[in-house]
C-alpha positions as CSV (number, residue, x, y, z in Angstrom):
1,X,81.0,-40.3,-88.2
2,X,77.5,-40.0,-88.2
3,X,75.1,-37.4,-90.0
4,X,74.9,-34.1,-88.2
5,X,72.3,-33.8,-85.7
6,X,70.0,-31.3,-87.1
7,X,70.1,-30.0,-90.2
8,X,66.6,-28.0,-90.5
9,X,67.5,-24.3,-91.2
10,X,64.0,-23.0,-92.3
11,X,60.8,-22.6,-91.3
12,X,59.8,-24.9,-94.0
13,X,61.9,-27.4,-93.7
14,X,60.1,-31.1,-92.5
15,X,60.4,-32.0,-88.8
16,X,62.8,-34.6,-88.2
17,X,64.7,-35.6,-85.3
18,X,61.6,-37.2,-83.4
19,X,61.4,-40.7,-82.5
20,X,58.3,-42.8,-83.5
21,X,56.8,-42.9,-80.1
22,X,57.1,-39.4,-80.1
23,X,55.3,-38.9,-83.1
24,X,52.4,-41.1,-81.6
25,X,52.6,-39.2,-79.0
26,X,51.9,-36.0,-80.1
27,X,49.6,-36.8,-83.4
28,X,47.0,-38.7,-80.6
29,X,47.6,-36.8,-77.9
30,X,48.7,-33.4,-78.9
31,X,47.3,-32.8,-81.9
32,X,43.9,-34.4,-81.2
33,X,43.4,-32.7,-78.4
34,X,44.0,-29.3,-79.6
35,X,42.2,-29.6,-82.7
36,X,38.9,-31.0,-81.2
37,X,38.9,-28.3,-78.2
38,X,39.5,-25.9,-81.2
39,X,36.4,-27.9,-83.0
40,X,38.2,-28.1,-86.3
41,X,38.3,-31.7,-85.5
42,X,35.1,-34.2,-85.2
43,X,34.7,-36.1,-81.8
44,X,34.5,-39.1,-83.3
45,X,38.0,-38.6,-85.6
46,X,41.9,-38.1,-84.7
47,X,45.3,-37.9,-85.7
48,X,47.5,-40.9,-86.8
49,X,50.6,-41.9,-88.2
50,X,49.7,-44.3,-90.8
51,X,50.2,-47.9,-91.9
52,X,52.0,-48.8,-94.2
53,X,49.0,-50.0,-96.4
54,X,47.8,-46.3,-95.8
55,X,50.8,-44.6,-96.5
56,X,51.2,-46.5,-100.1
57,X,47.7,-46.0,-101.2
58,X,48.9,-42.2,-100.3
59,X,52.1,-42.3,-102.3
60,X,50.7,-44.9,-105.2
61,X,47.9,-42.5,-106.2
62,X,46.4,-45.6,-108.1
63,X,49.7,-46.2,-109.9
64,X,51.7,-49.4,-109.8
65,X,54.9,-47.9,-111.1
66,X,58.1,-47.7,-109.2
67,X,56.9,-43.7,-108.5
68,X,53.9,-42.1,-108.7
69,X,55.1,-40.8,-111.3
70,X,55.9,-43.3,-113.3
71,X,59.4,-45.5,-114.1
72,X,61.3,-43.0,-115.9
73,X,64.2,-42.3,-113.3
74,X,65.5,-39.4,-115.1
75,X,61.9,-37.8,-113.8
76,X,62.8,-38.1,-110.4
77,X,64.8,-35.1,-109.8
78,X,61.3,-33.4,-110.7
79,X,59.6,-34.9,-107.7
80,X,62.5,-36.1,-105.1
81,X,64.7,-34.7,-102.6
82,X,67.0,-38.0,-102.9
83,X,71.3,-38.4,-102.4
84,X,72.3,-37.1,-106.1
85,X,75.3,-35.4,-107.8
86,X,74.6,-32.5,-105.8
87,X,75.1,-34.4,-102.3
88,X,77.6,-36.4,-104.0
89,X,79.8,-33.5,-104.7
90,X,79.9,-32.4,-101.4
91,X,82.2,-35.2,-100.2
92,X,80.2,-35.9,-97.3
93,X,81.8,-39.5,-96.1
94,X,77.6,-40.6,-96.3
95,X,77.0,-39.3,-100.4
96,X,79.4,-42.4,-101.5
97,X,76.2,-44.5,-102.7
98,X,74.7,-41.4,-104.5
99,X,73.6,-40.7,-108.0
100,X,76.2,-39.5,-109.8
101,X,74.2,-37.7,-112.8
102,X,70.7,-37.6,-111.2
103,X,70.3,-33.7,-109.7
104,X,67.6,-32.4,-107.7
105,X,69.3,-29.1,-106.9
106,X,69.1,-29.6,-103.0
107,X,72.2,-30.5,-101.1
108,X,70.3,-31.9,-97.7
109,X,67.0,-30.9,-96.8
110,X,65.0,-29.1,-99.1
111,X,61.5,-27.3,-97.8
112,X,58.6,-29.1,-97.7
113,X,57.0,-28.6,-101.1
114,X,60.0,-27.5,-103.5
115,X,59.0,-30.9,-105.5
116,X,55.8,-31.5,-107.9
117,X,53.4,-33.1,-105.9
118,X,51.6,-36.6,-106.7
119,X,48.5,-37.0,-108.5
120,X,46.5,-36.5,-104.9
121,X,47.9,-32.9,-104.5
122,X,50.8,-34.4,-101.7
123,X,54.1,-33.2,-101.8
124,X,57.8,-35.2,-100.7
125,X,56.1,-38.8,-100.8
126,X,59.2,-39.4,-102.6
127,X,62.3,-38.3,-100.6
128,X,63.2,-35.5,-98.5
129,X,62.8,-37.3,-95.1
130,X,61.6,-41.0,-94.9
131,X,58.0,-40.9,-93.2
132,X,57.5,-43.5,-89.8
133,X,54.3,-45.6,-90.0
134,X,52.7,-47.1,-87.2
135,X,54.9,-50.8,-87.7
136,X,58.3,-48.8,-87.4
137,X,58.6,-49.4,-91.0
138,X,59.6,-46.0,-92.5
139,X,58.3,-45.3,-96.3
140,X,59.0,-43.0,-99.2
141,X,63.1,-42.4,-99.3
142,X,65.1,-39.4,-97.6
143,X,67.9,-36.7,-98.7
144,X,70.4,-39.5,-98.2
145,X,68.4,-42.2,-100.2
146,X,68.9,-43.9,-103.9
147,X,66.7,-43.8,-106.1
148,X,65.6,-47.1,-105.2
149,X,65.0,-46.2,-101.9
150,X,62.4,-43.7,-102.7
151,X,60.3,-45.7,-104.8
152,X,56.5,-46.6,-103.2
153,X,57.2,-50.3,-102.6
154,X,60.9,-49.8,-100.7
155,X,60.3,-49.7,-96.5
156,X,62.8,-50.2,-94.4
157,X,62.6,-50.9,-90.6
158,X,64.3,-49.1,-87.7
159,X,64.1,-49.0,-83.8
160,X,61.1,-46.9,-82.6
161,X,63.4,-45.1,-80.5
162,X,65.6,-44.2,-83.5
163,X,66.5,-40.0,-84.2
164,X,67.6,-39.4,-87.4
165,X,68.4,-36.2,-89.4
166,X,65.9,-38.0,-92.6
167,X,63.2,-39.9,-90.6
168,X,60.4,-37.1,-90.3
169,X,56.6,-38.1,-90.6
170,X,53.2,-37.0,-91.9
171,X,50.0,-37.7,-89.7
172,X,46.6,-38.7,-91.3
173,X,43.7,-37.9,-89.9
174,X,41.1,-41.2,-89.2
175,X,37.6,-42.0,-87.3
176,X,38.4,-42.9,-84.0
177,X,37.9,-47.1,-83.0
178,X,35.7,-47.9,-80.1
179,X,38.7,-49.0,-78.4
180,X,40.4,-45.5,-78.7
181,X,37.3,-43.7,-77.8
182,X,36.7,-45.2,-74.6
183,X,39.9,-44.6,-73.2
């Protein structure tokens, strides 16, 4: 048994489902494109997934806790989309490792923003879907993640090709290297 394919049923809900070379793909290519022809988007500047050392700094906000928000796991409901009593309850063969008094109030995915943002104004660096960086690390913890899995330090590595139901990602936007800008 493995997690249902798809399980995004709003607008709203984070993009998952897309491999990391896909997300290379279209953050470079795609997006780029469209967003400098649109001139919203310097010449000199693109899209990205980020490192890992990026996406930390991101999730840290300056902090050197377990969360951005601190250590205090009873807190984490407040900020996380993470495998709790509500995913636990649902018998789902996958919610055996979840947190069985911990409660976020969202059963699988939750829509992007539902959770207090971090100190930086950025929403679901904690949980919800596990972001890909550009080492095929992914960061931050999913909907079927512990606790421990969604703290800032935890990464864990899967194939590039790898589709999953909680890998999603966010893209940041970066000057351009000479090597990029000459292709």
């Amino acid at each position: 048994n493995r997690p249902r394919k798809t399980i995004a049923t709003h607008k709203n809900h984070p993009l998952t489902m897309v491999h990391l070379d896909d997300g290379k793909r279209m953050a470079i290519r795609t997006l780029t494109k469209s967003e400098k022809k649109a001139r919203r988007l310097p010449s000199d500047w693109q899209y990205s997934l980020p490192t890992e050392e990026q996406w930390e700094y991101a999730a840290r906000t300056g902090t050197k806790t377990a969360w951005s928000f601190g250590d205090d796991i009873r807190l984490l409901p407040l900020h996380a989309n993470f495998s709790d009593k509500s995913f636990y309850d649902t018998g789902d063969i996958f919610s055996n490792a979840a947190h069985r008094k911990l409660n976020d109030g969202a059963v699988k995915l939750a829509e992007v923003g539902r959770y207090k943002p971090n100190a930086w104004g950025l929403h679901d660096m904690h949980g919800n879907v596990s972001e890909w960086c550009l080492n095929t690390a992914i960061r931050g913890g999913s909907w079927v993640s512990t606790p421990a899995s969604c703290r800032s330090a935890h990464r864990h590595s899967f194939s590039s090709r790898n589709e999953q139901n909680f890998i999603g990602y966010r893209f940041v936007i970066q000057r351009q290297s000479t090597v990029t800008m000459r292709k």
